[in-house]
C-alpha positions as semicolon CSV with decimal commas, in nm:
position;residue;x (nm);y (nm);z (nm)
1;X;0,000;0,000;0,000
2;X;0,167;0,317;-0,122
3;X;0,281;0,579;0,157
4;X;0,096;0,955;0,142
5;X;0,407;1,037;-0,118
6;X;0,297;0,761;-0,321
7;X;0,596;0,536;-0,266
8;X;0,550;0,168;-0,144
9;X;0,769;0,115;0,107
10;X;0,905;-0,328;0,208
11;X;1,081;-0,437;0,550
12;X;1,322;-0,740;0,425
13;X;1,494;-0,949;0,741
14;X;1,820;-0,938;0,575
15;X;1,930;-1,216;0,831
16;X;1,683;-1,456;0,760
17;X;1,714;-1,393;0,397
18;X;2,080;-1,455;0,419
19;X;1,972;-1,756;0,649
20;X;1,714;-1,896;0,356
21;X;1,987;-1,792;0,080
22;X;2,269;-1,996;0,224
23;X;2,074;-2,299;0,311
24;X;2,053;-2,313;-0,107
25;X;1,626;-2,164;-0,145
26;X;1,522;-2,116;-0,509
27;X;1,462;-1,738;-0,573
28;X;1,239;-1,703;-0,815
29;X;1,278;-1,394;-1,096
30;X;1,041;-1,142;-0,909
31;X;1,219;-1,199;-0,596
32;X;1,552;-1,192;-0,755
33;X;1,497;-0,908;-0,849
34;X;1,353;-0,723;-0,562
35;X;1,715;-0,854;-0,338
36;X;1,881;-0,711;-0,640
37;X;1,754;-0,366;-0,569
38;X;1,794;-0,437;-0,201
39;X;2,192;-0,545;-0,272
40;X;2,197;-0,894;-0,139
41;X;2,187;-1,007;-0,518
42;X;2,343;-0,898;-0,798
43;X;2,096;-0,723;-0,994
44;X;1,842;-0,936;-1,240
45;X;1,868;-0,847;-1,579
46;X;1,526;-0,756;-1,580
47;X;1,560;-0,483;-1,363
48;X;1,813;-0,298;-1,652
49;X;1,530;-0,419;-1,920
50;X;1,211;-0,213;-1,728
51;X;1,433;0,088;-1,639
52;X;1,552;0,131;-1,963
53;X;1,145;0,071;-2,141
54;X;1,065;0,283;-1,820
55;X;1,276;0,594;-1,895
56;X;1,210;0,511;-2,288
57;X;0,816;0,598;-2,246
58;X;0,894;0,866;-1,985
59;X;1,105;1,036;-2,254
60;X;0,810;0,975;-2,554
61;X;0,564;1,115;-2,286
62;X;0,760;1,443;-2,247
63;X;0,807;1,470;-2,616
64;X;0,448;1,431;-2,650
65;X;0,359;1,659;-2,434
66;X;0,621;1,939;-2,582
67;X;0,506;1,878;-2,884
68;X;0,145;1,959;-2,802
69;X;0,268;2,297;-2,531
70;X;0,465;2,378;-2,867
71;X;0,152;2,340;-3,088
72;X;-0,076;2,557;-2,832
73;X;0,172;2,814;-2,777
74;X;0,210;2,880;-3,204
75;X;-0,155;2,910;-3,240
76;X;-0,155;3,146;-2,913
77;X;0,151;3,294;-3,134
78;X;0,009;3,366;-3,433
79;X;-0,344;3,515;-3,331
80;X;-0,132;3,771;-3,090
81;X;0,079;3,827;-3,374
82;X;-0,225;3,876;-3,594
83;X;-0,367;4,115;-3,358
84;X;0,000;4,323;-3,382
85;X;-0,073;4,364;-3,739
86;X;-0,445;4,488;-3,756
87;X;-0,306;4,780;-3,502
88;X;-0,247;5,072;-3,670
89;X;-0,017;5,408;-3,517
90;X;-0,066;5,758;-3,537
């Protein structure tokens, strides 16, 4: 259940795990991977695979979404700049 900051917080017995690990348990992948971000494993492979797809559509979200702030501001742009010329000085 996430925290108030939206961040899911885990409580591993490193001793026990350690214990468990030495005594030759199976880890399977999801685990693996979850002692690999907690440094008692070396890091699954799919942990370098979802970062890098995770950072790939954070970056195609931000383009998308300076793409479209780029698109609004142009047509804000050119009406202001339409306005401009329709003024006339004396």
């Amino acid at each position: 259940m996430p925290n108030r900051y939206g961040e899911k917080l885990l409580a591993l017995n490193v001793e026990r795990i350690l214990h468990y690990l030495s005594q030759g348990a199976a880890v399977q992948d999801r685990t693996a991977e979850l002692l690999g971000l907690a440094g008692l494993l070396p890091v699954h492979p799919d942990t370098y695979r979802n970062a890098w797809r995770n950072r790939r559509e954070f970056r195609m979200e931000r383009m998308k979404a300076e793409l479209e702030a780029a698109e609004k501001g142009e047509d804000s742009q050119g009406v202001a700049a339409g306005e401009e010329g329709t003024k006339t000085t004396t």
